[in-house]
C-alpha positions in Angstrom: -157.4 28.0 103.1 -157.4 29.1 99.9 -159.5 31.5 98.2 -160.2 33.0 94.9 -162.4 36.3 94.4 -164.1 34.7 97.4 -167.1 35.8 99.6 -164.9 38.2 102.7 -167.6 40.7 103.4 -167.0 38.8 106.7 -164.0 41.3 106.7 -166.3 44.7 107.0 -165.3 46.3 110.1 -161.9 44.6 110.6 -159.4 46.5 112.0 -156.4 47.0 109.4 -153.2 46.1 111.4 -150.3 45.9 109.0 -149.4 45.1 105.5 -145.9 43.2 104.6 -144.5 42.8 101.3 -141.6 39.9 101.1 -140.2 40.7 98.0 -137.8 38.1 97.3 -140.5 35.6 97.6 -143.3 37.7 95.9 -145.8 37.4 99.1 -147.7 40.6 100.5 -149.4 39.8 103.4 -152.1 42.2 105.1 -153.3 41.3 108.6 -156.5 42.3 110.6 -158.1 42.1 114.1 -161.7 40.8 113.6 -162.8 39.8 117.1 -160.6 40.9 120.5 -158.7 37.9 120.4 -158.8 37.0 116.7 -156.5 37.9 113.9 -156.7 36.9 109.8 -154.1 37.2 107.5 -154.5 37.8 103.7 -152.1 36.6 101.7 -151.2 36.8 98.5 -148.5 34.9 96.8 -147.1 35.3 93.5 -147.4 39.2 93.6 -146.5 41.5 90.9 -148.4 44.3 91.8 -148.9 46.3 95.4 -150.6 49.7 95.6 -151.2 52.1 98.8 -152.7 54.9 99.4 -153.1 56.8 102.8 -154.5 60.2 102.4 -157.7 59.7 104.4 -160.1 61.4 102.1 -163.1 60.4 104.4 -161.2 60.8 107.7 -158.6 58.8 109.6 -160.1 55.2 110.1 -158.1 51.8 110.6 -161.3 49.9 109.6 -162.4 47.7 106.3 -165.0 49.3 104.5 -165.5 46.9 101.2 -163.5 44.5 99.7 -163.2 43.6 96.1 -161.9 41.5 93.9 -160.9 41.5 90.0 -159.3 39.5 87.2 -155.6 39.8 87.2 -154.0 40.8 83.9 -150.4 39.9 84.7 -150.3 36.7 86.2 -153.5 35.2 85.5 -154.3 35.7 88.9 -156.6 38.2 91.0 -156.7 41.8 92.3 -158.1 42.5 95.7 -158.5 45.8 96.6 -159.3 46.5 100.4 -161.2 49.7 100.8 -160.1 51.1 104.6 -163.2 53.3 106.2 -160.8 56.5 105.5 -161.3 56.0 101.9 -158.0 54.5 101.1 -157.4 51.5 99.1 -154.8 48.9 99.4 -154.3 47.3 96.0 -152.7 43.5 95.3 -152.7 41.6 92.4 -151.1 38.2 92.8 -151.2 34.8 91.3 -153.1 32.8 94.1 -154.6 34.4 97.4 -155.2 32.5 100.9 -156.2 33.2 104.0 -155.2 32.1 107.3 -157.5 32.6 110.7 -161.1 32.1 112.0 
């Protein structure tokens, strides 16, 4: 399913897994455990742009706190920023996002 700066505050309280960046094919995925036996992956295709911090300002946590979106500004695209409950953000700015899961 695609999406575009769409509503994922569905996301709040999912459990950061992993992140993968294919960089030959310009795809960062991020994926996260939102129920025991239920797992969503983020992906962004066409991506110029991926930023991460882990220095746990607020404490180690491996939860979604807020996510955000913006206007790209180098591929016409989006930014989505995932805010992780230990105050971290994972940054993405890609041409087109989708999501795949529940």
């Amino acid at each position: 399913m695609s999406i575009e700066s769409g509503d994922t505050s569905w996301l709040h309280d999912a459990t950061l897994l992993g992140l993968t960046v294919d960089w030959k094919d310009g795809r960062a995925e991020v994926t996260f455990r939102v129920h025991p036996d239920s797992l969503v992956r983020l992906v962004g295709q066409g991506a110029v742009r991926v930023s991460v911090t882990r220095d746990q300002p607020w404490g180690p946590s491996d939860s979604v706190n807020e996510i955000r979106w913006s206007n790209g500004v180098n591929v016409g695209g989006s930014v989505l920023e995932i805010e992780i409950q230990s105050g971290d953000v994972i940054l993405i700015e890609a041409r087109q996002f989708s999501i795949d899961g529940p």
